[in-house]
Backbone atoms as SQL, in Angstrom:
CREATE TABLE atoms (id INTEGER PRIMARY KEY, chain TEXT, resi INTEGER, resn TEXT, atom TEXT, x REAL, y REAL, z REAL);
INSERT INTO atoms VALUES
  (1, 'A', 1, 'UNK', 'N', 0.821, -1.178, 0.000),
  (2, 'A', 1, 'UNK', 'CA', 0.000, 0.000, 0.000),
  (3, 'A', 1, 'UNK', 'C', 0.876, 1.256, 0.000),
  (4, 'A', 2, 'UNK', 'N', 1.919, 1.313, 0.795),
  (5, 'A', 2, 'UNK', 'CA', 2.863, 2.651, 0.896),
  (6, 'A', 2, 'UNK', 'C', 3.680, 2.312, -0.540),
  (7, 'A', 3, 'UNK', 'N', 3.918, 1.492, -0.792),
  (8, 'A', 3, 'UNK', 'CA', 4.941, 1.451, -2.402),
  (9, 'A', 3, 'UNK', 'C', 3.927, 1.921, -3.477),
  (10, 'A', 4, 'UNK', 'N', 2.691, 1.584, -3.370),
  (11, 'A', 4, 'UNK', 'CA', 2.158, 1.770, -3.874),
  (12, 'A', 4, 'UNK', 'C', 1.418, 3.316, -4.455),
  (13, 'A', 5, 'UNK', 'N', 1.539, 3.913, -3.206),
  (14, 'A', 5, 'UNK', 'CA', 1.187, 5.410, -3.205),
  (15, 'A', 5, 'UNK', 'C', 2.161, 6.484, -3.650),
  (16, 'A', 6, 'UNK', 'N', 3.123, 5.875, -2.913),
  (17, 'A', 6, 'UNK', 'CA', 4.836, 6.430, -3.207),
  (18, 'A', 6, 'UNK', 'C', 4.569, 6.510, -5.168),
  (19, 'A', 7, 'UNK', 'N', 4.684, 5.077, -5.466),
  (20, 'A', 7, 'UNK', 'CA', 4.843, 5.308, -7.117),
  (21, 'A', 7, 'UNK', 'C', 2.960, 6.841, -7.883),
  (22, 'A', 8, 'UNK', 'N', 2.250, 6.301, -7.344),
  (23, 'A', 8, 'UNK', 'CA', 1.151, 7.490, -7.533),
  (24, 'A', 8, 'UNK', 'C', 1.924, 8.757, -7.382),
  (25, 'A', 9, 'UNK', 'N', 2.072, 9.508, -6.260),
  (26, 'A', 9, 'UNK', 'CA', 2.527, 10.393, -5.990),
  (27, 'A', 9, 'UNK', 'C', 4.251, 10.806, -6.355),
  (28, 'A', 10, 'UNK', 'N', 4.875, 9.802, -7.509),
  (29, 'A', 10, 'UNK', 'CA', 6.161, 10.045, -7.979),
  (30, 'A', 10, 'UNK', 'C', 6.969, 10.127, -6.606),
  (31, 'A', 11, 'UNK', 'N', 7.323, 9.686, -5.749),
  (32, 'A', 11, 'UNK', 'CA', 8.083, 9.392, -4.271),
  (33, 'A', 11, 'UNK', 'C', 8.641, 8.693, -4.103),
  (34, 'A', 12, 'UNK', 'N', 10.305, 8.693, -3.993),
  (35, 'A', 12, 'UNK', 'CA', 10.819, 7.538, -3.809),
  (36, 'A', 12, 'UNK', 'C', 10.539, 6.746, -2.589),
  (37, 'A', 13, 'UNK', 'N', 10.433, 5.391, -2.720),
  (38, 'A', 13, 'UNK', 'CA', 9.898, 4.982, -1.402),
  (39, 'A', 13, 'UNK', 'C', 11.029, 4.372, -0.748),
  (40, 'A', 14, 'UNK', 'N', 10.630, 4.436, 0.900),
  (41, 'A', 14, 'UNK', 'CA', 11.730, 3.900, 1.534),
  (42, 'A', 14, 'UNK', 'C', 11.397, 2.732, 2.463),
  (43, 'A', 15, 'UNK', 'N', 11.828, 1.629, 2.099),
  (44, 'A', 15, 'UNK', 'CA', 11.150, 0.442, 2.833),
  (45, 'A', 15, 'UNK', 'C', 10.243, 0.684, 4.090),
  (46, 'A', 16, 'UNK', 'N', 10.018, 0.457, 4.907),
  (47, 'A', 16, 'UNK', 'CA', 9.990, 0.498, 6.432),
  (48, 'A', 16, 'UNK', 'C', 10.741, -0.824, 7.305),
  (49, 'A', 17, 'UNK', 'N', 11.202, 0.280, 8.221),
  (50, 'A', 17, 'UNK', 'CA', 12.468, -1.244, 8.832),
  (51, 'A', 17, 'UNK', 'C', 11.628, -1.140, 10.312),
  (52, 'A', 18, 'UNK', 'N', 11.127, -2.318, 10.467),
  (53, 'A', 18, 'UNK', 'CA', 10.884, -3.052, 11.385),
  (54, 'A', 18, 'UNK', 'C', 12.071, -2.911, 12.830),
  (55, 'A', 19, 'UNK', 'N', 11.844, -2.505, 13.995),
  (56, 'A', 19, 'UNK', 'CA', 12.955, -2.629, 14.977),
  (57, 'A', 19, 'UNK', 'C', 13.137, -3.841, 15.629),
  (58, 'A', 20, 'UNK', 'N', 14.559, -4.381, 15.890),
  (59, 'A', 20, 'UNK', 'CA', 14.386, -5.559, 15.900),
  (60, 'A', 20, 'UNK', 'C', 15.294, -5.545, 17.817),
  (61, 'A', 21, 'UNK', 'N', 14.691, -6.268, 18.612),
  (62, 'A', 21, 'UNK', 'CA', 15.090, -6.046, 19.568),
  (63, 'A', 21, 'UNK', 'C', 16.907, -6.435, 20.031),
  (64, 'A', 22, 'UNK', 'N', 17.075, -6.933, 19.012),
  (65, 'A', 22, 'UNK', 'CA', 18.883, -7.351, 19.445),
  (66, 'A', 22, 'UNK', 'C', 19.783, -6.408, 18.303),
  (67, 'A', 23, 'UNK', 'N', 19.481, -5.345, 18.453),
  (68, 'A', 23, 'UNK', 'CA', 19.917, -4.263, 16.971),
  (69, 'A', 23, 'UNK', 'C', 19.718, -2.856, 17.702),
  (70, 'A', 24, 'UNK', 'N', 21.372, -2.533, 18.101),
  (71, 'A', 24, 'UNK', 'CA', 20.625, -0.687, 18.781),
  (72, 'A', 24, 'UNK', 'C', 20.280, 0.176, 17.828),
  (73, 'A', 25, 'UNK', 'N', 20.402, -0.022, 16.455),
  (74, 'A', 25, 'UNK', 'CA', 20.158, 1.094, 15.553),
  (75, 'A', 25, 'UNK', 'C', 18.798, 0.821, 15.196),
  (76, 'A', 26, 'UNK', 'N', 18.203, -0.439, 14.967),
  (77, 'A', 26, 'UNK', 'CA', 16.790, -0.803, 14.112),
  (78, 'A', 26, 'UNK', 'C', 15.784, 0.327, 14.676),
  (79, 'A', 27, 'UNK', 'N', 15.817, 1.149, 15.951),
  (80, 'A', 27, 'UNK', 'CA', 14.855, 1.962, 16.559),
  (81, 'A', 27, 'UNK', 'C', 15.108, 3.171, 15.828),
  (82, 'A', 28, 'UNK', 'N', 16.446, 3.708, 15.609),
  (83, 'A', 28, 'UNK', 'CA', 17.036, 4.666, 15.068),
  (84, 'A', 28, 'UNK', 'C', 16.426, 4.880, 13.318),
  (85, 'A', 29, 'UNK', 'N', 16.774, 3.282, 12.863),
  (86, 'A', 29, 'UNK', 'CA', 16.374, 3.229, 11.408),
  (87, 'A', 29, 'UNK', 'C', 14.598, 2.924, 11.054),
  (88, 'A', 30, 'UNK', 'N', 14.449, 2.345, 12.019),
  (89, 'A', 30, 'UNK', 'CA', 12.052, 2.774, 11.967),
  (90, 'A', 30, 'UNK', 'C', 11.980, 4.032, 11.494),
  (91, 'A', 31, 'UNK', 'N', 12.406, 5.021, 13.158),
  (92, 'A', 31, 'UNK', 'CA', 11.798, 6.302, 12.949),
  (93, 'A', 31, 'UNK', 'C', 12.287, 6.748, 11.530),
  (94, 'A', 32, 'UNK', 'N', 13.387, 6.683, 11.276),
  (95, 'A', 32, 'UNK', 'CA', 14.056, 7.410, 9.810),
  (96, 'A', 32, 'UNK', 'C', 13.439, 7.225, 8.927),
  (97, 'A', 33, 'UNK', 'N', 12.742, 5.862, 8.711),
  (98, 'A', 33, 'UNK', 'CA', 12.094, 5.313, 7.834),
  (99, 'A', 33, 'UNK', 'C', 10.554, 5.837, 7.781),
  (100, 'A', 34, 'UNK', 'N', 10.122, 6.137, 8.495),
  (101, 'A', 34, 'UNK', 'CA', 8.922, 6.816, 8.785),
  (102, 'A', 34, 'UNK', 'C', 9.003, 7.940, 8.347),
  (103, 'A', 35, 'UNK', 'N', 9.996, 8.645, 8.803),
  (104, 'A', 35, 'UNK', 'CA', 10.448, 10.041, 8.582),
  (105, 'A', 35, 'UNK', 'C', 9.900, 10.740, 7.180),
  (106, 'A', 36, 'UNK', 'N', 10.913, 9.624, 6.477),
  (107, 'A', 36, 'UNK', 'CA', 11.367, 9.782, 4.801),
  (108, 'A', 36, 'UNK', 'C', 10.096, 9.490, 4.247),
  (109, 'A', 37, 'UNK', 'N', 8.968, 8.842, 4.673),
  (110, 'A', 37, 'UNK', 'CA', 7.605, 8.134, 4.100),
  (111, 'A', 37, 'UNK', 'C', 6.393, 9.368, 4.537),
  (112, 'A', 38, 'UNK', 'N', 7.200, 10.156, 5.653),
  (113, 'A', 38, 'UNK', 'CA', 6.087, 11.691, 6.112),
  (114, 'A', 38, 'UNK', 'C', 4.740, 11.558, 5.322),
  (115, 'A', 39, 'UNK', 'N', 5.306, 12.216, 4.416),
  (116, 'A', 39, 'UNK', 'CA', 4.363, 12.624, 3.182),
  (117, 'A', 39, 'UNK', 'C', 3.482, 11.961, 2.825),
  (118, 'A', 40, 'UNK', 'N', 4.035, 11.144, 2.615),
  (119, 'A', 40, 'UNK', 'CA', 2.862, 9.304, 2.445),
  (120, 'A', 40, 'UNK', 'C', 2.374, 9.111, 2.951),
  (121, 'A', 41, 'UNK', 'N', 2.736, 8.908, 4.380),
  (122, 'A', 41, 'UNK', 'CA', 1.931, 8.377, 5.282),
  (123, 'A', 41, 'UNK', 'C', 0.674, 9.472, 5.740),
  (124, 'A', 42, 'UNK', 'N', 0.798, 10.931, 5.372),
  (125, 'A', 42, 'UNK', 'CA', 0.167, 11.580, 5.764),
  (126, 'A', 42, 'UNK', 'C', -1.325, 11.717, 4.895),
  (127, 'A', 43, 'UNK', 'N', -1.191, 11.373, 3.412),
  (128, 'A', 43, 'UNK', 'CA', -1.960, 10.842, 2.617),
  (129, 'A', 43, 'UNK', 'C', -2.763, 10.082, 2.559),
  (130, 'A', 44, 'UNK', 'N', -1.917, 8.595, 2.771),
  (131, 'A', 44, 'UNK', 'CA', -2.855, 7.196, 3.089),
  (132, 'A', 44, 'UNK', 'C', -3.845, 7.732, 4.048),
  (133, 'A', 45, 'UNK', 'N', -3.235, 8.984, 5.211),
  (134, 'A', 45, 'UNK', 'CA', -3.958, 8.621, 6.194),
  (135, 'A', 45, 'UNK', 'C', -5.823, 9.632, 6.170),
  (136, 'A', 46, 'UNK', 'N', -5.875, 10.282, 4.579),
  (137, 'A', 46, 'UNK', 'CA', -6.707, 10.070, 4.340),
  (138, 'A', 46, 'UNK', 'C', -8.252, 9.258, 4.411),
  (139, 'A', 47, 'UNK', 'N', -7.606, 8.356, 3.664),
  (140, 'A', 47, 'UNK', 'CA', -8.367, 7.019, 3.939),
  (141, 'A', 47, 'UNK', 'C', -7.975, 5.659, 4.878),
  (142, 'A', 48, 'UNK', 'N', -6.991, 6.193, 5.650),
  (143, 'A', 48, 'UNK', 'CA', -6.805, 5.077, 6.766),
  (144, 'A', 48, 'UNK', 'C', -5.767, 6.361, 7.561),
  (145, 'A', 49, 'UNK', 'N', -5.968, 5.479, 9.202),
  (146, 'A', 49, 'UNK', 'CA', -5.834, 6.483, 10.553),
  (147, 'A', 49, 'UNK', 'C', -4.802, 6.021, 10.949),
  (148, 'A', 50, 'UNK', 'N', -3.546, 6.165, 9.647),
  (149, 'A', 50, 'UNK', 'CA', -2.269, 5.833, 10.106),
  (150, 'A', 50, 'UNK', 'C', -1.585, 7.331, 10.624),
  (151, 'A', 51, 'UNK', 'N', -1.433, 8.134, 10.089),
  (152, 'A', 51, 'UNK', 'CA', -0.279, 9.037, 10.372),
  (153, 'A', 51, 'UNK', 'C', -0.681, 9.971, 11.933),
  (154, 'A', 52, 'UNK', 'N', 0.620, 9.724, 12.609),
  (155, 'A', 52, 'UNK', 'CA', 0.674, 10.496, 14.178),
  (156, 'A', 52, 'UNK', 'C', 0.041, 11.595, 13.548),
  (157, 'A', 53, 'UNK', 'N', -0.422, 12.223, 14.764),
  (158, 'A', 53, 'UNK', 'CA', -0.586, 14.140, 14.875),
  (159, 'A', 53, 'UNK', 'C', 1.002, 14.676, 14.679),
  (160, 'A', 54, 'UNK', 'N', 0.549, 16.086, 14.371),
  (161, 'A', 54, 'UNK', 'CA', 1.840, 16.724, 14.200),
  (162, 'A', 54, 'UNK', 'C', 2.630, 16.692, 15.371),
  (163, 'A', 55, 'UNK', 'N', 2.333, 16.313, 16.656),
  (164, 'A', 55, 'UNK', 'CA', 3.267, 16.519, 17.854),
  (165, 'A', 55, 'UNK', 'C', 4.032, 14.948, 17.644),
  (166, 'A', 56, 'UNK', 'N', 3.228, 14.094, 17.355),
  (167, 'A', 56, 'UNK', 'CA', 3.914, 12.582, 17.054),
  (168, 'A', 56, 'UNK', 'C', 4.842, 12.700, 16.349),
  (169, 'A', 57, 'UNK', 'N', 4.765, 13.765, 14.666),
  (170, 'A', 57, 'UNK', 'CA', 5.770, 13.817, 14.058),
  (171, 'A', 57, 'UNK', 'C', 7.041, 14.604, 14.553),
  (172, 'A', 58, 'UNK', 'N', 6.657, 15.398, 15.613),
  (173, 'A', 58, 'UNK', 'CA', 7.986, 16.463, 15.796),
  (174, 'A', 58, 'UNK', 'C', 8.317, 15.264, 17.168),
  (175, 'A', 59, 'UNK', 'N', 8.141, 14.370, 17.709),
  (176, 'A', 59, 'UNK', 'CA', 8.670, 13.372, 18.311),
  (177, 'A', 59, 'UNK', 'C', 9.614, 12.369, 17.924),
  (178, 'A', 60, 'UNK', 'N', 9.194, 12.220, 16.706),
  (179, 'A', 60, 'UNK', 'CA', 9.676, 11.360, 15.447),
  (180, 'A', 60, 'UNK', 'C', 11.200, 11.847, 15.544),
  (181, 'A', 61, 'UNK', 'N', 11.130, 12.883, 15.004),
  (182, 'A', 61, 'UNK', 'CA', 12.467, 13.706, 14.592),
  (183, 'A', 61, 'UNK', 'C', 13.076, 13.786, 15.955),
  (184, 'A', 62, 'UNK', 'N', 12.370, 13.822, 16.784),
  (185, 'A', 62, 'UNK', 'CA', 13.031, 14.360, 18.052),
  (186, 'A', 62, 'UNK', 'C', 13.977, 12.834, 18.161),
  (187, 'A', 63, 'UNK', 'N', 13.507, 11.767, 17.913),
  (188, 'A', 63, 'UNK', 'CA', 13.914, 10.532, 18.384),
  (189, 'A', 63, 'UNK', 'C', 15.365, 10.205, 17.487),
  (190, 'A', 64, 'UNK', 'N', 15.080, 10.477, 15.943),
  (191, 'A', 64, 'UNK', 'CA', 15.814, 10.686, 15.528),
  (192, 'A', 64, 'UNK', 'C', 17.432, 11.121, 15.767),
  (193, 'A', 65, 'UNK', 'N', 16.878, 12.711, 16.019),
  (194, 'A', 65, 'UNK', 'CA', 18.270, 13.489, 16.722),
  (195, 'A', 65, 'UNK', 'C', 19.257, 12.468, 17.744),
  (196, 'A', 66, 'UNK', 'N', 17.924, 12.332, 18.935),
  (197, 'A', 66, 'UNK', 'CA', 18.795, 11.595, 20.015),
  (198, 'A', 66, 'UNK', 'C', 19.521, 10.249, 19.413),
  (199, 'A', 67, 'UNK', 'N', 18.348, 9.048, 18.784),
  (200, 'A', 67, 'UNK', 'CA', 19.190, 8.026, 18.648),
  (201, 'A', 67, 'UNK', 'C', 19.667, 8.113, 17.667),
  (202, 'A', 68, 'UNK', 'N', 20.368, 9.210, 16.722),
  (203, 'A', 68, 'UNK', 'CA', 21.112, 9.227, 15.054),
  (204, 'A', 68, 'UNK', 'C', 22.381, 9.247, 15.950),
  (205, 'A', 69, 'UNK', 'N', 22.522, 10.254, 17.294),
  (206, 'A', 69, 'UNK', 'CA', 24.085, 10.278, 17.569),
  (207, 'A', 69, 'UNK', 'C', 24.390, 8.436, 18.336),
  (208, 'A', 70, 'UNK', 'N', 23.745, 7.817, 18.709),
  (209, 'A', 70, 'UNK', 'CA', 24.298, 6.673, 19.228),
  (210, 'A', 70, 'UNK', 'C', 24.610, 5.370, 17.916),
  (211, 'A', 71, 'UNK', 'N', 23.646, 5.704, 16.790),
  (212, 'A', 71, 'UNK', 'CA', 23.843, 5.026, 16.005),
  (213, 'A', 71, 'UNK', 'C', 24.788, 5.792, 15.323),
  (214, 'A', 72, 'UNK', 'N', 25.559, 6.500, 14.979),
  (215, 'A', 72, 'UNK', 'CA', 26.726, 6.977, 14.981),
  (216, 'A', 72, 'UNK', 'C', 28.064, 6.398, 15.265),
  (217, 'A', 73, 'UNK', 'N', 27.250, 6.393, 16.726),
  (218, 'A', 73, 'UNK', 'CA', 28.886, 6.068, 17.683),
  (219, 'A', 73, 'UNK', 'C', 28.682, 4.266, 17.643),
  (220, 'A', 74, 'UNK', 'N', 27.753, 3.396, 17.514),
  (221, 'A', 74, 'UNK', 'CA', 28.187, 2.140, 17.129),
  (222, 'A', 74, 'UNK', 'C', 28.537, 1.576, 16.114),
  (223, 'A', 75, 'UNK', 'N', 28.061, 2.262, 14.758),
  (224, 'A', 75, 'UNK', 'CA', 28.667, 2.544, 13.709),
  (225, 'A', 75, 'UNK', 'C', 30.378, 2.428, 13.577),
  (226, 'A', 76, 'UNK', 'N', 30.590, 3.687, 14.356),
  (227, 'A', 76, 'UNK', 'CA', 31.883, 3.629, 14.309),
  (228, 'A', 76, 'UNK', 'C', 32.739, 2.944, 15.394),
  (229, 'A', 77, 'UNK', 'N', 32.375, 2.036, 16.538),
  (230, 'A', 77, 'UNK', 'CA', 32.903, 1.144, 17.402),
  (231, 'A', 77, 'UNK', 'C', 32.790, -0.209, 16.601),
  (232, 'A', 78, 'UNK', 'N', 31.831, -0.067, 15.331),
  (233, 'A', 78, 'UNK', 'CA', 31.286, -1.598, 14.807),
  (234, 'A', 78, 'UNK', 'C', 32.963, -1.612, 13.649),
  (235, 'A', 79, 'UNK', 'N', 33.319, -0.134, 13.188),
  (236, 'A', 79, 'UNK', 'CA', 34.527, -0.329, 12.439),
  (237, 'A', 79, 'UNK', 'C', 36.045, -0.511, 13.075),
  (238, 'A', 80, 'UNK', 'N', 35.895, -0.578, 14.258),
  (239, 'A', 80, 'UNK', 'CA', 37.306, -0.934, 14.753),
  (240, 'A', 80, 'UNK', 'C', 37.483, -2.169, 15.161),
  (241, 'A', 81, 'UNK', 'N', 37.985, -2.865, 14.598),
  (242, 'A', 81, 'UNK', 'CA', 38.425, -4.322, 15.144),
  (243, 'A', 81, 'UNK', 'C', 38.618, -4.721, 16.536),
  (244, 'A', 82, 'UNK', 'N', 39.004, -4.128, 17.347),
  (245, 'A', 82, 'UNK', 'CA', 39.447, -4.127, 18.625),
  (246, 'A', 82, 'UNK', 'C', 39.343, -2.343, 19.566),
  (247, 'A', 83, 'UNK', 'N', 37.632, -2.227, 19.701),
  (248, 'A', 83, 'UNK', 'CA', 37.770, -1.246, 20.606),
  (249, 'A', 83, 'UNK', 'C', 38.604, -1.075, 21.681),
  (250, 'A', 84, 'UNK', 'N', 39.315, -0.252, 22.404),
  (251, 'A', 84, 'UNK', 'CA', 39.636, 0.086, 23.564),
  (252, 'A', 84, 'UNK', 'C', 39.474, 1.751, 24.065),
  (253, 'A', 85, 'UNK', 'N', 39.383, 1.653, 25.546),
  (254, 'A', 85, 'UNK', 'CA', 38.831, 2.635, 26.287),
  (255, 'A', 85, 'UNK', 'C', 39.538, 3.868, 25.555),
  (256, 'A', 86, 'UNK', 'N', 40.566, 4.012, 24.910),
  (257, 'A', 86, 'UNK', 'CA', 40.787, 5.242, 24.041),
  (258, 'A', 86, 'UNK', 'C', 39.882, 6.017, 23.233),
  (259, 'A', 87, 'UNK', 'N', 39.122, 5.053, 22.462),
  (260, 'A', 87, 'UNK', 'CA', 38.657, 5.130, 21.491),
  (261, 'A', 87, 'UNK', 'C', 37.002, 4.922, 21.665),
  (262, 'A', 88, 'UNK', 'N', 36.512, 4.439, 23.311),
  (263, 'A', 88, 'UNK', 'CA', 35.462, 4.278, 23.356),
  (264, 'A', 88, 'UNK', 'C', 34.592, 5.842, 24.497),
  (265, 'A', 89, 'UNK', 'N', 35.663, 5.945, 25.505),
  (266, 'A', 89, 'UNK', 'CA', 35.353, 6.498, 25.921),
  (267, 'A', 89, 'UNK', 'C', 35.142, 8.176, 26.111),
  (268, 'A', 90, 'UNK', 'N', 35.936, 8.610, 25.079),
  (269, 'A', 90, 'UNK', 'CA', 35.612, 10.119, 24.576),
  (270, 'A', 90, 'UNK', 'C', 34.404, 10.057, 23.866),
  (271, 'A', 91, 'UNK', 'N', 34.006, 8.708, 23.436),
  (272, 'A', 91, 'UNK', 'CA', 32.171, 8.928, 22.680),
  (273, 'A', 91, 'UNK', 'C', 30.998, 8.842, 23.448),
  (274, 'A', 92, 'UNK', 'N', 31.354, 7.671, 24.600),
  (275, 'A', 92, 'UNK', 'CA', 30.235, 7.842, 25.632),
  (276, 'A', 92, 'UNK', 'C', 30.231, 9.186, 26.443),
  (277, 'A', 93, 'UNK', 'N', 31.417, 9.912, 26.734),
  (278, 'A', 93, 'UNK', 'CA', 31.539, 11.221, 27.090),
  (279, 'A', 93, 'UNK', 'C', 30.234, 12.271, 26.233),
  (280, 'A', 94, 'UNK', 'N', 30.787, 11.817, 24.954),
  (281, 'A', 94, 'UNK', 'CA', 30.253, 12.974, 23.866),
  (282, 'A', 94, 'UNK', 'C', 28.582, 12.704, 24.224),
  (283, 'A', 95, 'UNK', 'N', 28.288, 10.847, 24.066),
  (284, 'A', 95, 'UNK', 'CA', 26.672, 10.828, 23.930),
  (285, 'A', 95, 'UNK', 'C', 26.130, 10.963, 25.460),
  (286, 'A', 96, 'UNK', 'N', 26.882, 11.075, 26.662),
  (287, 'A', 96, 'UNK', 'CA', 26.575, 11.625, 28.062),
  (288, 'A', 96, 'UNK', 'C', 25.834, 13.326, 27.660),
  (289, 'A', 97, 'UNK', 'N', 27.245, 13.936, 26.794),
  (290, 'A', 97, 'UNK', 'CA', 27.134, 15.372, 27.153),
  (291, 'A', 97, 'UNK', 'C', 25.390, 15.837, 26.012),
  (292, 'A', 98, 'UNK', 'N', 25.507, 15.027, 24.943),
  (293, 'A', 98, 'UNK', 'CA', 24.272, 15.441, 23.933),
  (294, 'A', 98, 'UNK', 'C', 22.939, 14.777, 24.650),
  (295, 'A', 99, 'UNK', 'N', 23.194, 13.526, 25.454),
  (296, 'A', 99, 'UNK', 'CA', 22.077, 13.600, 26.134),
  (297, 'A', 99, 'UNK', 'C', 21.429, 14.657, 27.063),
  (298, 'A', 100, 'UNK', 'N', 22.451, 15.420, 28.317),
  (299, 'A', 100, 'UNK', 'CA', 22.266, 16.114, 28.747),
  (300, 'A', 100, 'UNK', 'C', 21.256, 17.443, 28.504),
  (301, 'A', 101, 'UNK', 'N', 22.109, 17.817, 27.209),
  (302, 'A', 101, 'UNK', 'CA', 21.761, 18.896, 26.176),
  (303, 'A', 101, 'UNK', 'C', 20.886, 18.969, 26.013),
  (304, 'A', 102, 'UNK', 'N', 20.279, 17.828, 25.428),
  (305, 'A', 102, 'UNK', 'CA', 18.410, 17.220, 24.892),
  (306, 'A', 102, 'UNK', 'C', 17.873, 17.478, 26.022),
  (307, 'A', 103, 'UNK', 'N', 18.214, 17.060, 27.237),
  (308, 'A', 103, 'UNK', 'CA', 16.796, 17.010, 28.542),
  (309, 'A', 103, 'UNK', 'C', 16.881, 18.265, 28.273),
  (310, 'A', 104, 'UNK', 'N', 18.018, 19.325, 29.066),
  (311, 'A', 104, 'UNK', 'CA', 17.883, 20.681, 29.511),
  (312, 'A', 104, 'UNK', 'C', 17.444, 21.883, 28.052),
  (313, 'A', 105, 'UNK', 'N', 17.795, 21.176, 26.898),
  (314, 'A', 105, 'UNK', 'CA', 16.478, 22.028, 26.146),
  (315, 'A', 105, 'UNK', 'C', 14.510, 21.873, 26.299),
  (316, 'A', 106, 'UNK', 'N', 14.584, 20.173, 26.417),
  (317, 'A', 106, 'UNK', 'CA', 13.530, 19.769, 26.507),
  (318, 'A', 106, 'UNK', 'C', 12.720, 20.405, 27.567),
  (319, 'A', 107, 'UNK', 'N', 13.083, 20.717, 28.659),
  (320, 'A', 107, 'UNK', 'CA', 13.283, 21.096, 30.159),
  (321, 'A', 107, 'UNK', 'C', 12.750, 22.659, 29.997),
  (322, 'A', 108, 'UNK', 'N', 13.935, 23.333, 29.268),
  (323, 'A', 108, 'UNK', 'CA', 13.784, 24.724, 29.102),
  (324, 'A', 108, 'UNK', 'C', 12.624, 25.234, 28.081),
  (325, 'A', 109, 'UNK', 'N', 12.201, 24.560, 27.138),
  (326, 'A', 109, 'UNK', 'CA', 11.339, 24.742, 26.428),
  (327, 'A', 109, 'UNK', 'C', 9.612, 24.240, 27.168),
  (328, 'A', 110, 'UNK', 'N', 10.019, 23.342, 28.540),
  (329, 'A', 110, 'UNK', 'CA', 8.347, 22.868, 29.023),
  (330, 'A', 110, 'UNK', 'C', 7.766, 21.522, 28.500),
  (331, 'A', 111, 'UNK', 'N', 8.935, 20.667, 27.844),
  (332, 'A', 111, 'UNK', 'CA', 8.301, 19.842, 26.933),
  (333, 'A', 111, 'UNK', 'C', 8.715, 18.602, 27.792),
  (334, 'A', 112, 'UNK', 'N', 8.992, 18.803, 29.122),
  (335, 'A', 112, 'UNK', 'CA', 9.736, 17.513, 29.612),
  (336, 'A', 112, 'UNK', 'C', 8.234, 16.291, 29.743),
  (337, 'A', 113, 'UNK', 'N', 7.316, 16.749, 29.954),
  (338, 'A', 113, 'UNK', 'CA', 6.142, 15.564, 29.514),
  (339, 'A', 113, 'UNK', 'C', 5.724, 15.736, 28.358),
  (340, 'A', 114, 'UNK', 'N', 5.729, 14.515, 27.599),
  (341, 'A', 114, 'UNK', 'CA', 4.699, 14.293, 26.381),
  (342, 'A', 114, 'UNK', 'C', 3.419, 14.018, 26.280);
């Protein structure tokens, strides 16, 4: 049905990836996948009561942000043959400090409940 609309509406389509519970990125790569299908999904949901409200979608992205930097950093722990604390621990530093960041905007903006 979404490949299907995608080709109607000239859209490249982007699979949808399923999250798979032994995979830290598959959560990372759903939302993305959702993301990229926005448009579509906002269509179908025309005639079917798929697509979030707009606060679902700015959640979406929000999820994004946070888990794009961890899928990042396993990404690049997945390319070193032999991690060590050199090389691991200036990134958990980094995804400590961007977590931080996220609450105390979230925080400062009022948005700490959804």
């Amino acid at each position: 049905m979404l490949e299907d609309e995608c080709n109607k509406l000239i859209v490249q389509y982007t699979n949808p990836v399923t999250p798979v519970v032994t995979r830290w990125n598959s959560e990372c790569m759903c939302l993305e996948s959702c993301f990229k299908n926005k448009n579509v999904i906002i269509k179908l949901s025309e005639f079917h009561d798929l697509a979030p409200n707009p606060r679902g979608w700015d959640l979406i992205e929000e999820g994004i942000t946070v888990l794009g930097k961890f899928k990042v950093a396993s990404e690049l722990w997945r390319g070193v043959k032999n991690p060590s604390l050199h090389t691991v621990i200036p990134v958990l530093f980094y995804l400590c400090g961007h977590l931080k960041t996220f609450l105390k905007d979230r925080i400062r903006m009022g948005m700490e409940k959804c």
